[in-house]
TORROKOL-109865 format. One record per residue: residue number from 1; residue in one letter; x, y, z negated of N, C-alpha, C in turn. Coordinates in steps of 0.02 Angstrom, whole numbers, plus 32768, in hexadecimal, padded with zeros to 4 digits. Example, Ala and Ser with C-alpha at 12.3 -4.5 7.8 and 13.67 -1.06 7.14 Angstrom:
REM residues 2
<atom i="1" aa="A" n_c1="8294" n_c2="7EE4" n_c3="7E7A" ca_c1="8267" ca_c2="7F1F" ca_c3="7E7A" c_c1="8294" c_c2="7F5B" c_c3="7E7A"/>
<atom i="2" aa="S" n_c1="8282" n_c2="7F90" n_c3="7E9E" ca_c1="82AC" ca_c2="7FCB" ca_c3="7E9B" c_c1="8285" c_c2="8002" c_c3="7E76"/>
//
This chain:
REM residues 103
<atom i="1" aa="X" n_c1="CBDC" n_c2="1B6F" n_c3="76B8" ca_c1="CC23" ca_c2="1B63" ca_c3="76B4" c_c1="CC30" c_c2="1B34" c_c3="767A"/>
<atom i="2" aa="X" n_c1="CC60" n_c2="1B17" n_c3="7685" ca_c1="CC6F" ca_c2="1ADF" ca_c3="7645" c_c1="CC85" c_c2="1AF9" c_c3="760B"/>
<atom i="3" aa="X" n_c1="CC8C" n_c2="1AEA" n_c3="75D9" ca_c1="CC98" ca_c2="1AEE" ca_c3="759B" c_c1="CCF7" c_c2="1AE0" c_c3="75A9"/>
<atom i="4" aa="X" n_c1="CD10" n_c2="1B0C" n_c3="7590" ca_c1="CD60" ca_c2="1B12" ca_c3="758B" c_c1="CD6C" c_c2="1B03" c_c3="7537"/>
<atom i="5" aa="X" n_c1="CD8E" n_c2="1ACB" n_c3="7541" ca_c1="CDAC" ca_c2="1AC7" ca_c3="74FD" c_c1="CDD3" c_c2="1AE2" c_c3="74D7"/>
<atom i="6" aa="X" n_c1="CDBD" n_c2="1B16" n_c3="7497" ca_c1="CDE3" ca_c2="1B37" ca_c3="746E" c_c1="CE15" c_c2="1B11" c_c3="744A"/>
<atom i="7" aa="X" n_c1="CE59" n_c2="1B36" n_c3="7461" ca_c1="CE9A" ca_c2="1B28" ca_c3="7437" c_c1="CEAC" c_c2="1B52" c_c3="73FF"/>
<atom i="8" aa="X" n_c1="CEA5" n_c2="1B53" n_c3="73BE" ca_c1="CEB9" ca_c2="1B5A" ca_c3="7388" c_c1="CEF2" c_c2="1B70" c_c3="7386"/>
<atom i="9" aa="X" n_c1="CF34" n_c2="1B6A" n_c3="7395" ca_c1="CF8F" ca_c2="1B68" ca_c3="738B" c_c1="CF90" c_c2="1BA6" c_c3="73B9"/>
<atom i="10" aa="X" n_c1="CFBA" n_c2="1BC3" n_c3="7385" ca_c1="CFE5" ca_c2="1C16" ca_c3="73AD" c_c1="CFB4" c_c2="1C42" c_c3="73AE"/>
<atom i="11" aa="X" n_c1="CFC5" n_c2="1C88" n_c3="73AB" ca_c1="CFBD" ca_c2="1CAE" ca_c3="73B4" c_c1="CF7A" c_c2="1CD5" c_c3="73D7"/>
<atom i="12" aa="X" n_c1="CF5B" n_c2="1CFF" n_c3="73CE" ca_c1="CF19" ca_c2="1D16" ca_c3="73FB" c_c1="CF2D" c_c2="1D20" c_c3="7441"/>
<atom i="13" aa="X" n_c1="CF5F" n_c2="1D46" n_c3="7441" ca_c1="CF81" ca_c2="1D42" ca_c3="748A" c_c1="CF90" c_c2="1D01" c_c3="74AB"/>
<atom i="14" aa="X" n_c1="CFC4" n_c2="1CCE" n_c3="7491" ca_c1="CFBF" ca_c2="1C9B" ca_c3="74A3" c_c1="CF7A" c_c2="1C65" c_c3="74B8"/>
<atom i="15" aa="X" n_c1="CF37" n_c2="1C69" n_c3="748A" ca_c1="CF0C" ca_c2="1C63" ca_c3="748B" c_c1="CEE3" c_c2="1C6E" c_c3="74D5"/>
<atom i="16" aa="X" n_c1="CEF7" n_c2="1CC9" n_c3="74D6" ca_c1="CECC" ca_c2="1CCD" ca_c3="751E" c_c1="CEF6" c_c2="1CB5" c_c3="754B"/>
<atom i="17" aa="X" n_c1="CF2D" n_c2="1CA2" n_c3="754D" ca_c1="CF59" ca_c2="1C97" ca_c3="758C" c_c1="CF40" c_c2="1C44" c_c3="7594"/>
<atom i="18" aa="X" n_c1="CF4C" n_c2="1C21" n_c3="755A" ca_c1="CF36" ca_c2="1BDF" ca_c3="7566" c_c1="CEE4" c_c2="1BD5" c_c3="758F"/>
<atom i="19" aa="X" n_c1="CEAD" n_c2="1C08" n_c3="7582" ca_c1="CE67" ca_c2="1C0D" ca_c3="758E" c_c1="CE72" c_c2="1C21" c_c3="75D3"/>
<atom i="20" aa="X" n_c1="CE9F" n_c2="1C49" n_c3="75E8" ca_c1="CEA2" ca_c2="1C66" ca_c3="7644" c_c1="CEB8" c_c2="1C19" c_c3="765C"/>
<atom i="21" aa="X" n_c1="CEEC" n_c2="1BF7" n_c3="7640" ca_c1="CF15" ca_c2="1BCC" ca_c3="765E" c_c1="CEE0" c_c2="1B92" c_c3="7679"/>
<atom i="22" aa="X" n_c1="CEAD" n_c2="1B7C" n_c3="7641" ca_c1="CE7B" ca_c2="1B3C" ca_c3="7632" c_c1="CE40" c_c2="1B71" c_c3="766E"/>
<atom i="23" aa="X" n_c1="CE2E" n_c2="1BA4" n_c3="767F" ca_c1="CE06" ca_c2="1BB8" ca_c3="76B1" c_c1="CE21" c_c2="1BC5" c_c3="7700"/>
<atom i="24" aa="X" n_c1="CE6D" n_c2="1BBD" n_c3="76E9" ca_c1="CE70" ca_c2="1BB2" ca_c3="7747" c_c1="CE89" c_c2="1B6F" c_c3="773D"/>
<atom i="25" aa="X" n_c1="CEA8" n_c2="1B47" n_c3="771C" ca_c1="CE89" ca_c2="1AF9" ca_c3="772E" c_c1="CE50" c_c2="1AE9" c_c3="7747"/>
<atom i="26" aa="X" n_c1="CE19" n_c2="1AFC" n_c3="772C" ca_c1="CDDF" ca_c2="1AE4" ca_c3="7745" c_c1="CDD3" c_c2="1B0A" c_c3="7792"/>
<atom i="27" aa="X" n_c1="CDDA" n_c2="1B4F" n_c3="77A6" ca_c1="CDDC" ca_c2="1B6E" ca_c3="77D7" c_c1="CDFB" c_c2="1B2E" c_c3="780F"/>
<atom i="28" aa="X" n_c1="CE3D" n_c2="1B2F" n_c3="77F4" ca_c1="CE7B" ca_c2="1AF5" ca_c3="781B" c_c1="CE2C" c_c2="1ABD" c_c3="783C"/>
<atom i="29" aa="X" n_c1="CE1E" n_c2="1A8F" n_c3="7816" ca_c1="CE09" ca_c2="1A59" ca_c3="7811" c_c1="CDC5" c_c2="1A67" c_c3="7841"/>
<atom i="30" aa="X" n_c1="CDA2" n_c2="1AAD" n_c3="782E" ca_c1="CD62" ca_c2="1AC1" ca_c3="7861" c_c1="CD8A" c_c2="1ACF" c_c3="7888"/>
<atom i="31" aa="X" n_c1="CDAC" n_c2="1AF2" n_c3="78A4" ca_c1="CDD4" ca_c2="1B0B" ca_c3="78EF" c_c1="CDE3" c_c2="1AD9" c_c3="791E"/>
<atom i="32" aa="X" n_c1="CE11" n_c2="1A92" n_c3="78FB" ca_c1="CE0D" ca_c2="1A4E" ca_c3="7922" c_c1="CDD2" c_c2="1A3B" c_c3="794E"/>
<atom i="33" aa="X" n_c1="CDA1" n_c2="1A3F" n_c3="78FF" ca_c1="CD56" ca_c2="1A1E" ca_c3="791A" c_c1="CD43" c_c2="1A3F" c_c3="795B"/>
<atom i="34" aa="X" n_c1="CD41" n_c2="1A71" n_c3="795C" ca_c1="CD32" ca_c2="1AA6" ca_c3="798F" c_c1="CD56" c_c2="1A8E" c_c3="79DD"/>
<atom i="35" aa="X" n_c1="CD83" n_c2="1AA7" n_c3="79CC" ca_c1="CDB2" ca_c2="1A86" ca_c3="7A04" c_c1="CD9A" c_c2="1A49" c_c3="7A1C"/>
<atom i="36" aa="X" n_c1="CD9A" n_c2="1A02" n_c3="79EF" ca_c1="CD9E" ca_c2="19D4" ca_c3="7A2A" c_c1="CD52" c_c2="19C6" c_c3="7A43"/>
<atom i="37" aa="X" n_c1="CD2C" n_c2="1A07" n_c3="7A22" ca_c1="CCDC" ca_c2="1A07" ca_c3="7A34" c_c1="CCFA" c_c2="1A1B" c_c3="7A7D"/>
<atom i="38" aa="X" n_c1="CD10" n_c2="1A4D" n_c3="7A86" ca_c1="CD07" ca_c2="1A76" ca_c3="7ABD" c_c1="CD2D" c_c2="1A59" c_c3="7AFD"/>
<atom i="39" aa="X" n_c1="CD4F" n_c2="1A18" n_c3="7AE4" ca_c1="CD86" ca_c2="19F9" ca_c3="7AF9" c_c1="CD3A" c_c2="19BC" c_c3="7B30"/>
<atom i="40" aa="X" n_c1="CD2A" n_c2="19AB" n_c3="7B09" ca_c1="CCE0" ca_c2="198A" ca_c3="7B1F" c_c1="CCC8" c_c2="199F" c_c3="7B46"/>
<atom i="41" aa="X" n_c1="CCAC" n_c2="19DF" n_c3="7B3B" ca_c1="CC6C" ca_c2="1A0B" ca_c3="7B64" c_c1="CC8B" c_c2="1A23" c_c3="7BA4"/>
<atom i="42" aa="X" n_c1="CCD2" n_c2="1A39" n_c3="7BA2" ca_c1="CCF0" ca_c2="1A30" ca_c3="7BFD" c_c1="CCF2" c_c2="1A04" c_c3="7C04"/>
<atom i="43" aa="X" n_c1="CCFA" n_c2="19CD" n_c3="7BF9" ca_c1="CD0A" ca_c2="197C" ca_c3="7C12" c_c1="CCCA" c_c2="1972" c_c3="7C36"/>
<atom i="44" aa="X" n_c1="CC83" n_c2="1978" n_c3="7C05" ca_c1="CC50" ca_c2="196D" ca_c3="7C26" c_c1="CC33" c_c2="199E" c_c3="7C50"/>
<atom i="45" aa="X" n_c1="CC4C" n_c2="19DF" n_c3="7C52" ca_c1="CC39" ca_c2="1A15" ca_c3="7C87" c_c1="CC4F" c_c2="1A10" c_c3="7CCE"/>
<atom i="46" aa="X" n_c1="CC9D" n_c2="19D6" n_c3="7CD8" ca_c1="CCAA" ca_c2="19CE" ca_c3="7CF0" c_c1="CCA1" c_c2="198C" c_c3="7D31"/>
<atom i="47" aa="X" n_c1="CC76" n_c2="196A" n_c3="7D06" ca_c1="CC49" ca_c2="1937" ca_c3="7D39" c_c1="CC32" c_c2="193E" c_c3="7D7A"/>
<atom i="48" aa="X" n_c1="CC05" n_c2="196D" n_c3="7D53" ca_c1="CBE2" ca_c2="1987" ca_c3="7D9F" c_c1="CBFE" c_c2="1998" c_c3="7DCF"/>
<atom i="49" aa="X" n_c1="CC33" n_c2="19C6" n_c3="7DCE" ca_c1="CC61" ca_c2="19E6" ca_c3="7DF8" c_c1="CC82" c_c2="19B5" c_c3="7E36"/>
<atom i="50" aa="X" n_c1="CCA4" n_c2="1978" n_c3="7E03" ca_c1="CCD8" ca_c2="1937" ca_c3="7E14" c_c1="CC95" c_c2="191B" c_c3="7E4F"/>
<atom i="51" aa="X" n_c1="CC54" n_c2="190F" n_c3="7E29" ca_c1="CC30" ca_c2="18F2" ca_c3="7E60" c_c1="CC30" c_c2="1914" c_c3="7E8D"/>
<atom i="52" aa="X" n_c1="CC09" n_c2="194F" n_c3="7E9A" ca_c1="CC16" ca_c2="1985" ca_c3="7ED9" c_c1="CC4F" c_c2="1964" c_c3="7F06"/>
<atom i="53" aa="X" n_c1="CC7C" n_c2="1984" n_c3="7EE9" ca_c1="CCCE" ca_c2="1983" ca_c3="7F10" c_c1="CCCF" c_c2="193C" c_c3="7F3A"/>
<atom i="54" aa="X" n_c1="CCBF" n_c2="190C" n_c3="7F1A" ca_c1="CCB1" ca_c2="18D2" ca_c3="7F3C" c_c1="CC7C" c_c2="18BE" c_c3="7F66"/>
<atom i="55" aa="X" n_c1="CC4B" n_c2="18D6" n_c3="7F47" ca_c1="CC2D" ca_c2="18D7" ca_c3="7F9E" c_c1="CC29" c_c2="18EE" c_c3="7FD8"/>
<atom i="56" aa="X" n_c1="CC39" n_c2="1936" n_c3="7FC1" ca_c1="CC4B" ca_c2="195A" ca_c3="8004" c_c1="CC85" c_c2="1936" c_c3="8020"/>
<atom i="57" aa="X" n_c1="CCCF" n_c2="192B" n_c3="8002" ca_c1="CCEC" ca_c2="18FB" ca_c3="8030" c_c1="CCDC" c_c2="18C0" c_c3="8058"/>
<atom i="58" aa="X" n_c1="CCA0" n_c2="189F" n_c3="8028" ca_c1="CC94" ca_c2="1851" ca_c3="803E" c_c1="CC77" c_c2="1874" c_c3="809A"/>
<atom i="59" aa="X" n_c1="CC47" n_c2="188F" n_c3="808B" ca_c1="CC05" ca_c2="189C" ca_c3="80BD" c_c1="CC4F" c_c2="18C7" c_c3="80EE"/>
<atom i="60" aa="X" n_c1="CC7E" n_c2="18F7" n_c3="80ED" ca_c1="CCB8" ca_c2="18FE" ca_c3="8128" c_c1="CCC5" c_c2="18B3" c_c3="8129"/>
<atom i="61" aa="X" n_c1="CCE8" n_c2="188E" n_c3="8120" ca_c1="CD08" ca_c2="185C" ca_c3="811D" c_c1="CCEA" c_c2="1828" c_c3="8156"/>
<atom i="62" aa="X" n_c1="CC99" n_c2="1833" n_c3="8141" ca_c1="CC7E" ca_c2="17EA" ca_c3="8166" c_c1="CC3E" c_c2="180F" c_c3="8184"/>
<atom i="63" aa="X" n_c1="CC33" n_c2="1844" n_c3="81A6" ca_c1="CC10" ca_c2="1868" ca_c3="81BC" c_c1="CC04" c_c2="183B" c_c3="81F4"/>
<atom i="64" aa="X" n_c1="CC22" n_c2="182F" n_c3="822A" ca_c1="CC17" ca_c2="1809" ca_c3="825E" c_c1="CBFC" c_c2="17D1" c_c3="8263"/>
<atom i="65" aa="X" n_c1="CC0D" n_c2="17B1" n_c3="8228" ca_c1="CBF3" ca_c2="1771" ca_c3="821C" c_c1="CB85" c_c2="1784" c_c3="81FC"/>
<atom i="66" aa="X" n_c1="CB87" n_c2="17B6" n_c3="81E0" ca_c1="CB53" ca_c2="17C4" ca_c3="81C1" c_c1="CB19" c_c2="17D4" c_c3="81FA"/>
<atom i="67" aa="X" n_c1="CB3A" n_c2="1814" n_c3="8223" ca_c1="CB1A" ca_c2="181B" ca_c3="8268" c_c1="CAF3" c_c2="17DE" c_c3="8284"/>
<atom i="68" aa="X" n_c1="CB29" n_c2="17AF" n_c3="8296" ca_c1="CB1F" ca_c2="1788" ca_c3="82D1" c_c1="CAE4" c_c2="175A" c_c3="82A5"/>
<atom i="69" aa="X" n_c1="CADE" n_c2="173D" n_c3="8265" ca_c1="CAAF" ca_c2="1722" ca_c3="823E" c_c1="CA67" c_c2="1743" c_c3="8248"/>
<atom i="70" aa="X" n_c1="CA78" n_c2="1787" n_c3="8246" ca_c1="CA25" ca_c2="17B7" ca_c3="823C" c_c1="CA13" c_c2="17A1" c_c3="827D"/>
<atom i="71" aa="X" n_c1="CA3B" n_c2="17B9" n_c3="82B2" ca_c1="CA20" ca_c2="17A9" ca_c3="82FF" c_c1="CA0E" c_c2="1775" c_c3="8307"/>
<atom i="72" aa="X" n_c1="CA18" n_c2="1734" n_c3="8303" ca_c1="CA21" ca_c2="16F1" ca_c3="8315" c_c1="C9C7" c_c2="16E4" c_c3="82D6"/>
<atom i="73" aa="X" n_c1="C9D1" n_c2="16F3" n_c3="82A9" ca_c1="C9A6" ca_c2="16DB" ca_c3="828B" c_c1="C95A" c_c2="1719" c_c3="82A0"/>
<atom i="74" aa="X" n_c1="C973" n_c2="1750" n_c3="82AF" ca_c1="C937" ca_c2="1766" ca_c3="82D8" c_c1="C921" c_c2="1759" c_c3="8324"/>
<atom i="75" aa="X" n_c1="C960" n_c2="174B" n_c3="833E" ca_c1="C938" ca_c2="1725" ca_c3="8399" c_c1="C90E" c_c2="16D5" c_c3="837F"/>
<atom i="76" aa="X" n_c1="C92C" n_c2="16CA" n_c3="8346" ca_c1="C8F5" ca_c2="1689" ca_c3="8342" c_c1="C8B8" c_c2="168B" c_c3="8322"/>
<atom i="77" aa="X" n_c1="C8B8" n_c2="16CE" n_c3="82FF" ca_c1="C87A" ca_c2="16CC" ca_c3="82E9" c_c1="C840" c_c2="16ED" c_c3="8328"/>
<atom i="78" aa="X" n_c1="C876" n_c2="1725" n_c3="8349" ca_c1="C853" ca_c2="1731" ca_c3="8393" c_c1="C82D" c_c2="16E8" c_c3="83B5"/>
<atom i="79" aa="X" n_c1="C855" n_c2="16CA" n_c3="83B8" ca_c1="C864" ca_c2="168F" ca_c3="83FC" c_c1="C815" c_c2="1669" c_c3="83E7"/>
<atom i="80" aa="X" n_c1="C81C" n_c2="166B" n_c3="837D" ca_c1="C7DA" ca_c2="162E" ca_c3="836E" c_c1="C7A0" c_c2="165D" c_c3="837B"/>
<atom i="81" aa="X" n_c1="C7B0" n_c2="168B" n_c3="836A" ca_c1="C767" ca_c2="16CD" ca_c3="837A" c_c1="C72B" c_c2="16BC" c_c3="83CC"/>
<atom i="82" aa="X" n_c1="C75F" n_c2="16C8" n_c3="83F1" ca_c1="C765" ca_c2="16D7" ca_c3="842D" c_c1="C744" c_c2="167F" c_c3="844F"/>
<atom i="83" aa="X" n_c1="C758" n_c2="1649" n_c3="8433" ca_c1="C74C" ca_c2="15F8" ca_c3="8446" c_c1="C6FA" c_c2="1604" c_c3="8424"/>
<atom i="84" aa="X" n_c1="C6FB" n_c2="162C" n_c3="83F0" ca_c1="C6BD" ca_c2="160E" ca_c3="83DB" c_c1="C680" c_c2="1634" c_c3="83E7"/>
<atom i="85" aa="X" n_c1="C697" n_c2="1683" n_c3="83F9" ca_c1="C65D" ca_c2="16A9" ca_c3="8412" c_c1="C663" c_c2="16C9" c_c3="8453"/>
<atom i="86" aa="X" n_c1="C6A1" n_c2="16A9" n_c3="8477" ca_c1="C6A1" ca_c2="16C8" ca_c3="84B9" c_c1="C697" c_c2="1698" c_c3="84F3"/>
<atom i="87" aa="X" n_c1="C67B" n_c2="165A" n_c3="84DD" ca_c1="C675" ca_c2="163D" ca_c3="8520" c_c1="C631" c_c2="1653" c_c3="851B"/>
<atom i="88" aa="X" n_c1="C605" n_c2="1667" n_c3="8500" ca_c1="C5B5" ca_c2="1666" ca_c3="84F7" c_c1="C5C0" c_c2="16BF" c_c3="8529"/>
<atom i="89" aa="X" n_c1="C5E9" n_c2="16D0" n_c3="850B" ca_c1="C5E4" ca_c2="1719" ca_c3="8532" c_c1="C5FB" c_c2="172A" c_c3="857F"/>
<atom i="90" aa="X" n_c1="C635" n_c2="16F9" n_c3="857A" ca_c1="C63B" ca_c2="16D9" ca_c3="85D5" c_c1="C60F" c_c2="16C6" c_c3="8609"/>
<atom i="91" aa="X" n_c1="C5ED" n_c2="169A" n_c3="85E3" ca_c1="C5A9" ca_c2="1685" ca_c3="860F" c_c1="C57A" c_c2="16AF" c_c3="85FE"/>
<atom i="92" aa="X" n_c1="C56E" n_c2="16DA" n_c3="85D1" ca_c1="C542" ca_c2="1717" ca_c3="85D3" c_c1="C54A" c_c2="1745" c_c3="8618"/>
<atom i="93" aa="X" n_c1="C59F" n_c2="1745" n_c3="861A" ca_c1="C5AD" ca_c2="1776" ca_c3="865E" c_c1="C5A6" c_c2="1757" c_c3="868C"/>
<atom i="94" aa="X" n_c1="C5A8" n_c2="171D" n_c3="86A6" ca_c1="C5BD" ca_c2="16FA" ca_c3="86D8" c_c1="C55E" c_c2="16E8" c_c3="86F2"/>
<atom i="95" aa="X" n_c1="C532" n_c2="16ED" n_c3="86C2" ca_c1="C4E4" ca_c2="16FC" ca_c3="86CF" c_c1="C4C4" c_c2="1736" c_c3="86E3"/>
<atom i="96" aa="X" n_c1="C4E0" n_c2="175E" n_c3="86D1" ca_c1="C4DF" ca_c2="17B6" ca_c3="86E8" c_c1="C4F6" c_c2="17BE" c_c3="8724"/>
<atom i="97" aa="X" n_c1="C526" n_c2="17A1" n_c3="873B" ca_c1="C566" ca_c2="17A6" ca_c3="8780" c_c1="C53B" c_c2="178E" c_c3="87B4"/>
<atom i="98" aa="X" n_c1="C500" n_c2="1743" n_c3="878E" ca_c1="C4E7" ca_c2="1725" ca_c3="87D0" c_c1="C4B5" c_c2="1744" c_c3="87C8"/>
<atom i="99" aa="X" n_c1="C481" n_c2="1758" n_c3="87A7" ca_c1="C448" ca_c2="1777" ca_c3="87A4" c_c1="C451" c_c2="17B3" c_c3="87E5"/>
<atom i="100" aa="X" n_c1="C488" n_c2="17CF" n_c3="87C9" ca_c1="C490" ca_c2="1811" ca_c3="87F6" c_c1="C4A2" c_c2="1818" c_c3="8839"/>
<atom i="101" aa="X" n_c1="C4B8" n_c2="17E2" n_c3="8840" ca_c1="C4D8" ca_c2="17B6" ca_c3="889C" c_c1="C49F" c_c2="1787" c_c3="88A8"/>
<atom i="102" aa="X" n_c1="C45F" n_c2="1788" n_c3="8884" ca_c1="C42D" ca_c2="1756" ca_c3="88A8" c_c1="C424" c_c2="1710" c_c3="88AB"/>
<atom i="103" aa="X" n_c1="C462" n_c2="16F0" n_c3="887D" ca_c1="C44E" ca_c2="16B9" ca_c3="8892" c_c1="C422" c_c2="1691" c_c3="885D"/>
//
């Protein structure tokens, strides 16, 4: 704790009253500090939250639009799959089909 400056003038009573007065000043001055600490620490507790809240709206908001992206970008990854290892497997069947009909 800091050093409180002794006042000399008046009385012992007066004395301690001036010594309570000079220790909740400083109280005053830590209590502020405190405060606009804590004034901070919701502000930044509160981030996370604000993001949340916003995405869950975004993702309602544009859900449809998001869908139709996943699909579209998975039938094409189907579609390249399928060009590049399914014609080999076509004519795999289509050799089996004649093998088995004789010709």
């Amino acid at each position: 704790m800091q050093k409180l400056p002794q006042k000399p003038v008046g009385s012992a009573a007066d004395q301690k009253l001036d010594r309570i007065i000079d220790i909740l000043e400083l109280m005053n001055k830590r209590d502020k500090m405190r405060t606009w600490g804590g004034l901070v620490r919701t502000i930044i507790h509160f981030i996370p939250l604000i993001i949340l809240i916003w995405s869950v709206w975004f993702t309602y908001a544009h859900w449809d639009e998001m869908l139709r992206e996943i699909s579209r970008s998975a039938a094409e990854q189907s579609a390249a799959m399928m060009q590049k290892t399914g014609s080999g497997w076509t004519q795999q069947f289509q050799n089996q089909i004649d093998n088995l009909m004789g010709r």
